[in-house]
TORBASE-739952 format. One record per residue (C-alpha): residue in three letters; chain; x, y, z; residue number from 1. Coordinates in steps of 0.02 Angstrom, whole numbers. Layout:
<atoms>
atom code: ALA, unit: A, xx: X, yy: Y, zz: Z, pos: NUM $
...
</atoms>
This chain:
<atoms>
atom code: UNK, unit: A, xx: 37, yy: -800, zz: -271, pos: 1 $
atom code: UNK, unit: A, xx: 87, yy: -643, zz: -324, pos: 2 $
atom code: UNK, unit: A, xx: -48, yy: -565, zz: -422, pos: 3 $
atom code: UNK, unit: A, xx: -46, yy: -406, zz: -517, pos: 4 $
atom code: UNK, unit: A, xx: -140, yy: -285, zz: -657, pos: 5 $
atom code: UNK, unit: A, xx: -46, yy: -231, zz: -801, pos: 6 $
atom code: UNK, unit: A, xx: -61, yy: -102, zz: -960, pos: 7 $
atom code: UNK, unit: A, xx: -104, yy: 79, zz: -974, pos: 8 $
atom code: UNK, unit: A, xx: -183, yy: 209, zz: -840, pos: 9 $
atom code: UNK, unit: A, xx: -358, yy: 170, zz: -856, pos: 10 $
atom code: UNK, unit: A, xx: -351, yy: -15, zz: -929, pos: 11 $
atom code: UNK, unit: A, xx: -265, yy: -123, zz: -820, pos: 12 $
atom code: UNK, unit: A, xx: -291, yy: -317, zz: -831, pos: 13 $
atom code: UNK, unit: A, xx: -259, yy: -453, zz: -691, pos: 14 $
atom code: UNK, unit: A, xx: -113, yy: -557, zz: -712, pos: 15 $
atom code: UNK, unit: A, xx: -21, yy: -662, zz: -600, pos: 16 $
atom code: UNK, unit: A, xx: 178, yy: -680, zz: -586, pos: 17 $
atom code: UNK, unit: A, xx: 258, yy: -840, zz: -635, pos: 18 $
atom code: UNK, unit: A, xx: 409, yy: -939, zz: -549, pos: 19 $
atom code: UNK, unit: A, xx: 502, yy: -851, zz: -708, pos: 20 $
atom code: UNK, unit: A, xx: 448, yy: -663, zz: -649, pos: 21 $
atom code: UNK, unit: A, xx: 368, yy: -664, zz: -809, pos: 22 $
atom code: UNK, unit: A, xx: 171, yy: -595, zz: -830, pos: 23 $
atom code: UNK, unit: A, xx: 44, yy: -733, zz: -872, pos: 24 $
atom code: UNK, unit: A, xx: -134, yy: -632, zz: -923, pos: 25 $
atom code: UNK, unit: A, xx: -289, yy: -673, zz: -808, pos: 26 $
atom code: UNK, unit: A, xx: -405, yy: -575, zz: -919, pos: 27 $
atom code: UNK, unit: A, xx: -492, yy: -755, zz: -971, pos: 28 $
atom code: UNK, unit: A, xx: -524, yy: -811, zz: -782, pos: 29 $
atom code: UNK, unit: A, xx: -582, yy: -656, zz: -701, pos: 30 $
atom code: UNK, unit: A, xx: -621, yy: -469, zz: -776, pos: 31 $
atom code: UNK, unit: A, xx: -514, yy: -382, zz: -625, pos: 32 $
atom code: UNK, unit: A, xx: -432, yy: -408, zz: -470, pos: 33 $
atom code: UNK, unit: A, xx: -556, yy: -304, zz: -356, pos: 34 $
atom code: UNK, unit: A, xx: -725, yy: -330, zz: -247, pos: 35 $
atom code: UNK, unit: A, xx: -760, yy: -544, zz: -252, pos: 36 $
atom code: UNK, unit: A, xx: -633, yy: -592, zz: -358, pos: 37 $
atom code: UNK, unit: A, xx: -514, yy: -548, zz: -216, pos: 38 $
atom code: UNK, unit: A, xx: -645, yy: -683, zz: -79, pos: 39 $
atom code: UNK, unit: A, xx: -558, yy: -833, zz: -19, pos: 40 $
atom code: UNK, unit: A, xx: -662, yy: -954, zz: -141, pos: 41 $
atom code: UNK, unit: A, xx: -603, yy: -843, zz: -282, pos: 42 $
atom code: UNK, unit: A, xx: -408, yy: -838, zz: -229, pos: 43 $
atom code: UNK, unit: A, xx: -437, yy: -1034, zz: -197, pos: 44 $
atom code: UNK, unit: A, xx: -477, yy: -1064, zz: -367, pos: 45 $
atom code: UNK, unit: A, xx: -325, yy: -949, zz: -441, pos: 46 $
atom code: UNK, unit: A, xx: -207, yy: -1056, zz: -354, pos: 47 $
atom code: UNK, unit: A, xx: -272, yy: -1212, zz: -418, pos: 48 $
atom code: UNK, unit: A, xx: -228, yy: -1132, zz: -585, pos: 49 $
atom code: UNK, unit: A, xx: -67, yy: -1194, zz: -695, pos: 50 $
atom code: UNK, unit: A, xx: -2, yy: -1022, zz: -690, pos: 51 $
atom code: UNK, unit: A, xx: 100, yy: -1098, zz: -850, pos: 52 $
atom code: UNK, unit: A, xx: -33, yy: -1133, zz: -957, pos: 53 $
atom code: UNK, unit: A, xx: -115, yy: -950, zz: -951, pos: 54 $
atom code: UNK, unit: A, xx: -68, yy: -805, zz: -1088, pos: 55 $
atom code: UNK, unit: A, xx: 117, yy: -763, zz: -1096, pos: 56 $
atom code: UNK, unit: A, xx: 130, yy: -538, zz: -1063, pos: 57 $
atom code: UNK, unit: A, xx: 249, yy: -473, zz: -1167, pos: 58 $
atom code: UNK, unit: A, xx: 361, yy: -353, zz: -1073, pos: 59 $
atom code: UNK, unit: A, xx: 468, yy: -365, zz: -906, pos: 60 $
atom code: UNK, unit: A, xx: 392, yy: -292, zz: -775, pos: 61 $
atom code: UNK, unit: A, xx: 416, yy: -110, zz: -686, pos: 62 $
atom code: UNK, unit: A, xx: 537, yy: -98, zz: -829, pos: 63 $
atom code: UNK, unit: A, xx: 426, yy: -104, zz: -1015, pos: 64 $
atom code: UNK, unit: A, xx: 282, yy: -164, zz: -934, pos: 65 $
atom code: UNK, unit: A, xx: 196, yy: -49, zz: -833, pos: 66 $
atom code: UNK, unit: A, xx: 121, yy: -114, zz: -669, pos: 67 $
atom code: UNK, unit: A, xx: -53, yy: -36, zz: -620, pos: 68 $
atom code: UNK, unit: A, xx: -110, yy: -33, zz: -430, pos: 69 $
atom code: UNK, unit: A, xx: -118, yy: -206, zz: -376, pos: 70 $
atom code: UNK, unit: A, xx: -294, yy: -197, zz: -331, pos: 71 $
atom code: UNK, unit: A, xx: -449, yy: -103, zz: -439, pos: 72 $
atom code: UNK, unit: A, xx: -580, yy: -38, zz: -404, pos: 73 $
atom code: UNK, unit: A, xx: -552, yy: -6, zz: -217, pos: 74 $
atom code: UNK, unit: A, xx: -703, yy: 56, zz: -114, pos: 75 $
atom code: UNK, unit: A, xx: -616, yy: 120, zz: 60, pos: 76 $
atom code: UNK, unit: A, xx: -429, yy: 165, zz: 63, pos: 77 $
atom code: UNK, unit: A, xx: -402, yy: 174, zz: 261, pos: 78 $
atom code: UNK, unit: A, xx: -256, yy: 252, zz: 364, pos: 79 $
atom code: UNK, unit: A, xx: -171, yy: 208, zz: 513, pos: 80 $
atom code: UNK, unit: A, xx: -76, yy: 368, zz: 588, pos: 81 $
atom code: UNK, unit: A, xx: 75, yy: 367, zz: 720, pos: 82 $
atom code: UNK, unit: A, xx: 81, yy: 182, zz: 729, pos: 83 $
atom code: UNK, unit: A, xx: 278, yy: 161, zz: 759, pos: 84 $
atom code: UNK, unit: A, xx: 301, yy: 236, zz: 898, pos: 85 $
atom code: UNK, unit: A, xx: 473, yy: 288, zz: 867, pos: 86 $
atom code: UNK, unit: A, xx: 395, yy: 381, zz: 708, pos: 87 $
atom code: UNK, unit: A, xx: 278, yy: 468, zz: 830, pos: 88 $
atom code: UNK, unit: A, xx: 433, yy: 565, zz: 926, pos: 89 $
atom code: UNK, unit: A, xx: 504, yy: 629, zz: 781, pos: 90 $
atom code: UNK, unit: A, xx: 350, yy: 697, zz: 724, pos: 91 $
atom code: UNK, unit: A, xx: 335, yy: 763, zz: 898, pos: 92 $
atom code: UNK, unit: A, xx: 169, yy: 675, zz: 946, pos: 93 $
atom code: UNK, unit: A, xx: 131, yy: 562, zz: 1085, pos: 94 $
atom code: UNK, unit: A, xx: 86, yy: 377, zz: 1047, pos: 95 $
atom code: UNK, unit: A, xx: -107, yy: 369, zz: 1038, pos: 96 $
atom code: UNK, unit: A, xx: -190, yy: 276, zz: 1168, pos: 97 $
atom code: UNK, unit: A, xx: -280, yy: 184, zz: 1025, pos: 98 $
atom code: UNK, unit: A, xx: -258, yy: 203, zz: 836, pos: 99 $
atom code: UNK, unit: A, xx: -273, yy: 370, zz: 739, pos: 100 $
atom code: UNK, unit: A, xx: -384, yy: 328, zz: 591, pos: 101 $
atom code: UNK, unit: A, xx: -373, yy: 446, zz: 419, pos: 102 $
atom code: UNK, unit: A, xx: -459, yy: 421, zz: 232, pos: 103 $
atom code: UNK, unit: A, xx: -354, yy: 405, zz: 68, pos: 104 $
atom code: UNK, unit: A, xx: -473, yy: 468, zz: -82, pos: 105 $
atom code: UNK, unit: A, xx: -470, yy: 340, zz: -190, pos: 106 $
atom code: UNK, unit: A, xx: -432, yy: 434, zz: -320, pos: 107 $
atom code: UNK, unit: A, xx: -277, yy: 468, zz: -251, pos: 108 $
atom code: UNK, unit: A, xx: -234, yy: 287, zz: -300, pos: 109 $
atom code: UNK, unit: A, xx: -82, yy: 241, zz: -434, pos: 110 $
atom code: UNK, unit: A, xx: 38, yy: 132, zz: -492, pos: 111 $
atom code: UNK, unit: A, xx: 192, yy: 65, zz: -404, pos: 112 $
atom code: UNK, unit: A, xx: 320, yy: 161, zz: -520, pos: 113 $
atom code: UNK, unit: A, xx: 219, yy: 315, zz: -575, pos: 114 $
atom code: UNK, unit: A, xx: 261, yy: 464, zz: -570, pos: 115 $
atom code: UNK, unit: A, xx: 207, yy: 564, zz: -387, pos: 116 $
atom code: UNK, unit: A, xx: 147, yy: 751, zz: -438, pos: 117 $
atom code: UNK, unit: A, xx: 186, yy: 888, zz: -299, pos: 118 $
atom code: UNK, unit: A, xx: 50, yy: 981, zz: -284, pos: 119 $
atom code: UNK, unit: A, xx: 27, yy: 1178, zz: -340, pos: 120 $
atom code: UNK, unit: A, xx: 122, yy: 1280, zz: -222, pos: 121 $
atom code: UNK, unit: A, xx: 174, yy: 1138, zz: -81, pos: 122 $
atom code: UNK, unit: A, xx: 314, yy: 1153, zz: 1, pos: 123 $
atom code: UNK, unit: A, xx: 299, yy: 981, zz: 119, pos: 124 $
atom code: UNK, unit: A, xx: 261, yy: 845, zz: 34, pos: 125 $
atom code: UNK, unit: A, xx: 325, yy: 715, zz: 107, pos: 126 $
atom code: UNK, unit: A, xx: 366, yy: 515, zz: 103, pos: 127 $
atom code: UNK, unit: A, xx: 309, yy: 366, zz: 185, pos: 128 $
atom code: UNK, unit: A, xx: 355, yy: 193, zz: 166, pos: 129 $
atom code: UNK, unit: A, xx: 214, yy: 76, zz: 238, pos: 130 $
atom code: UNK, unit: A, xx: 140, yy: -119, zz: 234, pos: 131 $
atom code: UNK, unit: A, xx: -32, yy: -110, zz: 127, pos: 132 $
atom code: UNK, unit: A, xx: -172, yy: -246, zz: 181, pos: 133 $
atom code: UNK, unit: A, xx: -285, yy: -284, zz: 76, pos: 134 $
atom code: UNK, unit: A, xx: -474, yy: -367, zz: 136, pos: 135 $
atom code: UNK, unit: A, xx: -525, yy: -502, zz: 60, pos: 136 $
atom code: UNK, unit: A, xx: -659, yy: -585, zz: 160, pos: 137 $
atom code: UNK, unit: A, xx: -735, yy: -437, zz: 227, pos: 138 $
atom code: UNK, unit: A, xx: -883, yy: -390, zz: 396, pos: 139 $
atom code: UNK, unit: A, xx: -909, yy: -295, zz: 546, pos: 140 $
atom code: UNK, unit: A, xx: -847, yy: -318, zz: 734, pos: 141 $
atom code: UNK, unit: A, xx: -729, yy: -434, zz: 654, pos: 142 $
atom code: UNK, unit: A, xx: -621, yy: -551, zz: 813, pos: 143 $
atom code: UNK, unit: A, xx: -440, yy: -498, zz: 862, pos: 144 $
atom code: UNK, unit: A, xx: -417, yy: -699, zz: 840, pos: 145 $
atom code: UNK, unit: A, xx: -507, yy: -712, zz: 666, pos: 146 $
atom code: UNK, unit: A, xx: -439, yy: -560, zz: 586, pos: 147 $
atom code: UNK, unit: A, xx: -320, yy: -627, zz: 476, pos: 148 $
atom code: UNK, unit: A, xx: -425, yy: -740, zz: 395, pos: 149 $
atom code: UNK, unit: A, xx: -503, yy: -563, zz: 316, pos: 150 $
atom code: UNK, unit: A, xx: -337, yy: -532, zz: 236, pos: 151 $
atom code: UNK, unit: A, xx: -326, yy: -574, zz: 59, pos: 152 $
atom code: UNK, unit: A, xx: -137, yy: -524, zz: 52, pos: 153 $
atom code: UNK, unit: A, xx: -15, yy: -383, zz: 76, pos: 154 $
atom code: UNK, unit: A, xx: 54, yy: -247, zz: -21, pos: 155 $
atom code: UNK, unit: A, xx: 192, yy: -118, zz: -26, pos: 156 $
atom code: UNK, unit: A, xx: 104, yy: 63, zz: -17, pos: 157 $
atom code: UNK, unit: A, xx: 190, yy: 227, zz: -20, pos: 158 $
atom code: UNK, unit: A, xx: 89, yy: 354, zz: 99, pos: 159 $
atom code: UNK, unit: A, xx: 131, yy: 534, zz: -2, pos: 160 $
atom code: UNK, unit: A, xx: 77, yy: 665, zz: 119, pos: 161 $
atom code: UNK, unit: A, xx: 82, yy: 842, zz: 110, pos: 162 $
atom code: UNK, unit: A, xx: 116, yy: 896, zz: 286, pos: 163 $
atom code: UNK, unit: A, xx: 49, yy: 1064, zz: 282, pos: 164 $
atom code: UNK, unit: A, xx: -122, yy: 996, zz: 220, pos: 165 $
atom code: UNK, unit: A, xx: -127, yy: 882, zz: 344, pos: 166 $
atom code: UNK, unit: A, xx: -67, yy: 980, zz: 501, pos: 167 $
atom code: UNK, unit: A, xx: -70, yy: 1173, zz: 460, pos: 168 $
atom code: UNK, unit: A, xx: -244, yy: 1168, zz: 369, pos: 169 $
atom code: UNK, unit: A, xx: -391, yy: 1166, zz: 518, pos: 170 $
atom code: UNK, unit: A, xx: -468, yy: 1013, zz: 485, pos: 171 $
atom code: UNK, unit: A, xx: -434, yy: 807, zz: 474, pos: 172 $
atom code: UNK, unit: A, xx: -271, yy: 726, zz: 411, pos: 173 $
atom code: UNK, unit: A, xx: -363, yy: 687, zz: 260, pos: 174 $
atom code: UNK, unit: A, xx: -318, yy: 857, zz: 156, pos: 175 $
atom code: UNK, unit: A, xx: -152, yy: 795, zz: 143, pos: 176 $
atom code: UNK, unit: A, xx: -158, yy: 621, zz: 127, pos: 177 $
atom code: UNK, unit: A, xx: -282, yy: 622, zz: -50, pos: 178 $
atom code: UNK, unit: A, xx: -196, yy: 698, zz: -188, pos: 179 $
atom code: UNK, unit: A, xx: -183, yy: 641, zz: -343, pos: 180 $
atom code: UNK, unit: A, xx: -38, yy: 503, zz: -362, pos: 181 $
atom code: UNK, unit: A, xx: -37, yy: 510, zz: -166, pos: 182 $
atom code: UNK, unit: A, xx: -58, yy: 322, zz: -152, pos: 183 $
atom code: UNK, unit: A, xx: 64, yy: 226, zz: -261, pos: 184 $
atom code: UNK, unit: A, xx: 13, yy: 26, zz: -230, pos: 185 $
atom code: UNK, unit: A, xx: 94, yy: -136, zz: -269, pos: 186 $
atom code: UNK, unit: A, xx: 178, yy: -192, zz: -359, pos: 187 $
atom code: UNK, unit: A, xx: 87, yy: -355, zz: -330, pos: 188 $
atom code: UNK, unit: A, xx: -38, yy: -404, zz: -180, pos: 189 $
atom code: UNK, unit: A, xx: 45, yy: -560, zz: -116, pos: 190 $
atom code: UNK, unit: A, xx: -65, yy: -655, zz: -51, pos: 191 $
atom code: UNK, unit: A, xx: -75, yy: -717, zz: 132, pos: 192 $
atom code: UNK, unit: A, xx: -28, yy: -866, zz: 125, pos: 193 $
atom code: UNK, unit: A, xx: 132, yy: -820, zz: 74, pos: 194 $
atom code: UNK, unit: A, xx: 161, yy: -707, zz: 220, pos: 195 $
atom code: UNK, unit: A, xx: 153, yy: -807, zz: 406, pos: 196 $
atom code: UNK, unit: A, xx: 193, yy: -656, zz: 504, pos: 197 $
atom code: UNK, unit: A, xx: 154, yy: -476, zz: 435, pos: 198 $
atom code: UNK, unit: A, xx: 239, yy: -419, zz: 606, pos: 199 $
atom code: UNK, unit: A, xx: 403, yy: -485, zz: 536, pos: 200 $
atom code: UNK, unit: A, xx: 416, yy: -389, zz: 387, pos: 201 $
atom code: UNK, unit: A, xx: 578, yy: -262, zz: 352, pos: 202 $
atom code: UNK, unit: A, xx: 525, yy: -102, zz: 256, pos: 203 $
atom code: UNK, unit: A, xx: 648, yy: 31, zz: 185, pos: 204 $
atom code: UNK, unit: A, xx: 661, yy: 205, zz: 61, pos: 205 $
atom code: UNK, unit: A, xx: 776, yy: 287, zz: -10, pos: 206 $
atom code: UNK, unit: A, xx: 777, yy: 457, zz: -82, pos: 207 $
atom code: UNK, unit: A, xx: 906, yy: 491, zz: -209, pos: 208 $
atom code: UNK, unit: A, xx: 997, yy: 335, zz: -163, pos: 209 $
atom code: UNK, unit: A, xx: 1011, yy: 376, zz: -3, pos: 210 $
atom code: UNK, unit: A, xx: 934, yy: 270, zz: 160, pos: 211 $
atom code: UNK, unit: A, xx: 813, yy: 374, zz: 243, pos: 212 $
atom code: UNK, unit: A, xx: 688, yy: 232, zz: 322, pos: 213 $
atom code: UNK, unit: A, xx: 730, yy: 75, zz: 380, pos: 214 $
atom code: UNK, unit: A, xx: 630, yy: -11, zz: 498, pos: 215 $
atom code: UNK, unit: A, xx: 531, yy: -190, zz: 549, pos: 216 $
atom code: UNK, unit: A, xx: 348, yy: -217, zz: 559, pos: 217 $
atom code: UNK, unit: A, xx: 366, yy: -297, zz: 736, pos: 218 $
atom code: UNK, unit: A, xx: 398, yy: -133, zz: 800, pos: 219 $
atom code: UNK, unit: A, xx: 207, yy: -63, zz: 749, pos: 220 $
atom code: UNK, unit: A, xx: 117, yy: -15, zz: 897, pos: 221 $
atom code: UNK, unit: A, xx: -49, yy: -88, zz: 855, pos: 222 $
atom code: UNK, unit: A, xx: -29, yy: -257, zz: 745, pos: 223 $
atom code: UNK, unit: A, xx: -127, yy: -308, zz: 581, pos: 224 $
atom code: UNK, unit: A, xx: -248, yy: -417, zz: 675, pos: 225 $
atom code: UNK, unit: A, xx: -293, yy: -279, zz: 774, pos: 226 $
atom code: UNK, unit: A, xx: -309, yy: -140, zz: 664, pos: 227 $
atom code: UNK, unit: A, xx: -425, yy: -249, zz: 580, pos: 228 $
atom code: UNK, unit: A, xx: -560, yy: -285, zz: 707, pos: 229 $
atom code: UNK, unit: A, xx: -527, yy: -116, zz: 758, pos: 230 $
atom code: UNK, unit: A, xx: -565, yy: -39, zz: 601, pos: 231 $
atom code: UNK, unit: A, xx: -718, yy: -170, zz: 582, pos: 232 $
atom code: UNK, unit: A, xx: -797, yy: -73, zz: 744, pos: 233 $
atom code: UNK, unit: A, xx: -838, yy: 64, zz: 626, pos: 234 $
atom code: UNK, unit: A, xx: -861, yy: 38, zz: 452, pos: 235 $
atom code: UNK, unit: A, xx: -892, yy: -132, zz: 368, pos: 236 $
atom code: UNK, unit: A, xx: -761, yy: -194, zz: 269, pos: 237 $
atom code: UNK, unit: A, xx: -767, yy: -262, zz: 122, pos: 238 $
atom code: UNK, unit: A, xx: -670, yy: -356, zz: -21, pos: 239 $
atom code: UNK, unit: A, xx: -533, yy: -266, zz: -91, pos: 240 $
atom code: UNK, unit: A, xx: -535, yy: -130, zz: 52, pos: 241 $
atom code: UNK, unit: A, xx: -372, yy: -67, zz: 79, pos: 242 $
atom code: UNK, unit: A, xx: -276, yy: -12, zz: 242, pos: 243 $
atom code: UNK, unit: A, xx: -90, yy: 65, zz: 252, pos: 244 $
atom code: UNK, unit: A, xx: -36, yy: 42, zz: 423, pos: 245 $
atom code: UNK, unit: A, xx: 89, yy: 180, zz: 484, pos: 246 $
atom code: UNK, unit: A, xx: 261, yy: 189, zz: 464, pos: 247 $
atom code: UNK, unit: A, xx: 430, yy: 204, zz: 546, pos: 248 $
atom code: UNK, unit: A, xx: 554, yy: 346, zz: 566, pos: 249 $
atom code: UNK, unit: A, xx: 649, yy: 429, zz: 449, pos: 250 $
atom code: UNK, unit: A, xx: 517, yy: 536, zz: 359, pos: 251 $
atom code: UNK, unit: A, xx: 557, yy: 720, zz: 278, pos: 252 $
atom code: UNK, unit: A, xx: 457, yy: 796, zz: 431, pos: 253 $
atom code: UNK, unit: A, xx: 581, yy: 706, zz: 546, pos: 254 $
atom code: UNK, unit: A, xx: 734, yy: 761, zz: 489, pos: 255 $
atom code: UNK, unit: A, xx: 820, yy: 933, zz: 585, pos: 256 $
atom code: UNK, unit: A, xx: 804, yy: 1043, zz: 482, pos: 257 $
atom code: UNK, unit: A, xx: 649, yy: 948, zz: 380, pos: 258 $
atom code: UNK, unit: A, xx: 668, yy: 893, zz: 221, pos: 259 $
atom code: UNK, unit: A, xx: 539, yy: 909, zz: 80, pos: 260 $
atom code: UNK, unit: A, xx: 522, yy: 828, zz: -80, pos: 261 $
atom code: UNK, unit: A, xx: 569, yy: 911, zz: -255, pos: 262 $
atom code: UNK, unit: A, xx: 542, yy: 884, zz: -416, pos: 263 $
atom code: UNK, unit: A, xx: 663, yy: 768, zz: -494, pos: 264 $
atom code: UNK, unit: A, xx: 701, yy: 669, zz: -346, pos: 265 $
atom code: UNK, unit: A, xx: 676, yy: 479, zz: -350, pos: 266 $
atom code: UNK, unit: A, xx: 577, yy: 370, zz: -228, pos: 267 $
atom code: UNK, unit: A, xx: 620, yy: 199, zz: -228, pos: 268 $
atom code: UNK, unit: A, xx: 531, yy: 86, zz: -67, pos: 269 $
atom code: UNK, unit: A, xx: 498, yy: -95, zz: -35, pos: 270 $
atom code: UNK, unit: A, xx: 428, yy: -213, zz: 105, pos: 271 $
atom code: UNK, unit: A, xx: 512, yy: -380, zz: 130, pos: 272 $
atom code: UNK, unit: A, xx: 429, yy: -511, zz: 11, pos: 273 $
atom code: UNK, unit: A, xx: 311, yy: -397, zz: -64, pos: 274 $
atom code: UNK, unit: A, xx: 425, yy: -307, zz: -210, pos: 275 $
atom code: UNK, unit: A, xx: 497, yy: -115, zz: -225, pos: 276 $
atom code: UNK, unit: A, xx: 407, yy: 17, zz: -297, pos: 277 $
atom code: UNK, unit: A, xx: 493, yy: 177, zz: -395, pos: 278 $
atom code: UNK, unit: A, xx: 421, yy: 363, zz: -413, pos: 279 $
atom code: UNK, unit: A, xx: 509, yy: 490, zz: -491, pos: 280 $
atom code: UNK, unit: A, xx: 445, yy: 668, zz: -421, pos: 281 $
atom code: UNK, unit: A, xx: 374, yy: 789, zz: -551, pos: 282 $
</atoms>
């Protein structure tokens, strides 16, 4: 399934994509796709739906219909840093000898095609194309083995940074990895059963129609299983947690001389399978 939340900032509902692409409303069958609703039992019963039988959306979406993060009301938004390791050299950093972990404020949290807002006075902010996972059944010290039986689904996420913030600052990643419109999500969560291998996944961005990342999931230096009993060492997760996992070369910081975003430049990023998302920079 492809499942999705629809409408204005601040009053998104669940909906679901049909075989048509069209929007069919879930607003009757569960108030939002966040927290339980996202548990195996819960996805179980969505799929036993006739998706052709629900509420007909009016719109097409990412065109009239705008397309809300694909998951609400998210509790941690976790970061894997310098997980390609060919990303890594160009940002001049040696692989770590076990993953670098950073925090996304949720509030930094948008739609797939909003608008990303540089903030006042940067001069690095910067792009990153990367494969979301989102929990659904979640715990703690969670097996290598039985980690991707947490995973409700996957998700394209865009990982805005603001390199200064993050590097130049004195103090964690996390100063330039949280503002506002920072974390573009979706456009759907697809679930997992519609994704065998998450290590087999192409993901690509272009800036002004131009390529500047291209890369495969199989070459991430820590995998999804393992990031997630990794991460379950040290926080519990839970449903509707969300984790962007690193992402390969061809970011602004990479390029000689470095390239930074501006405003009126156009993002547009996808994952293999899991849709293409579209910022304009303001």
């Amino acid at each position: 399934m492809k499942l999705l939340r629809y409408g204005p900032v601040g009053q998104e509902k669940p909906g679901v994509l049909d075989a048509q692409g069209r929007v069919r409303d879930l607003s009757t069958v569960l108030p939002d796709l966040a927290g339980d609703a996202l548990l195996p039992a819960s996805l179980a019963r969505l799929k036993a739906l006739d998706i052709d039988s629900l509420p007909l959306v009016p719109g097409v979406p990412q065109q009239d219909l705008r397309l809300g993060a694909c998951v609400g009301q998210v509790g941690k938004f976790l970061g894997i840093g310098l997980n390609y390791a060919d990303h890594a050299a160009e940002a001049g950093m040696a692989v770590p000898p076990e993953p670098v972990v950073f925090t996304k404020w949720t509030s930094c949290i948008c739609g797939p095609d909003d608008a990303v807002q540089l903030p006042r006075g940067s001069v690095k902010t910067d792009w990153e194309v990367e494969l979301g996972v989102v929990i659904g059944q979640g715990g703690r010290y969670i097996a290598e083995a039985d980690a991707l039986n947490h995973v409700a689904g996957y998700c394209v996420v865009n990982d805005v940074s603001e390199r200064e913030y993050q590097l130049e600052r004195a103090g964690t990643w996390d100063k330039g990895k949280g503002f506002d419109t920072f974390g573009p999500i979706g456009p759907w969560l697809v679930t997992a059963d519609e994704v065998p291998n998450p290590q087999a996944l192409k993901l690509w961005l272009e800036l002004d129609g131009q390529l500047r990342q291209n890369g495969s999931t199989a070459t991430m230096v820590y995998g999804v299983a393992f990031l997630v009993s990794y991460l379950s060492r040290f926080t519990t997760l839970q449903p509707g947690d969300v984790i962007t996992t690193g992402t390969p070369p061809g970011v602004g910081m990479g390029h000689k001389p470095p390239m930074y975003l501006r405003a009126g430049q156009t993002m547009r990023l996808g994952v293999e399978g899991l849709g293409v998302q579209t910022q304009r920079v303001v």
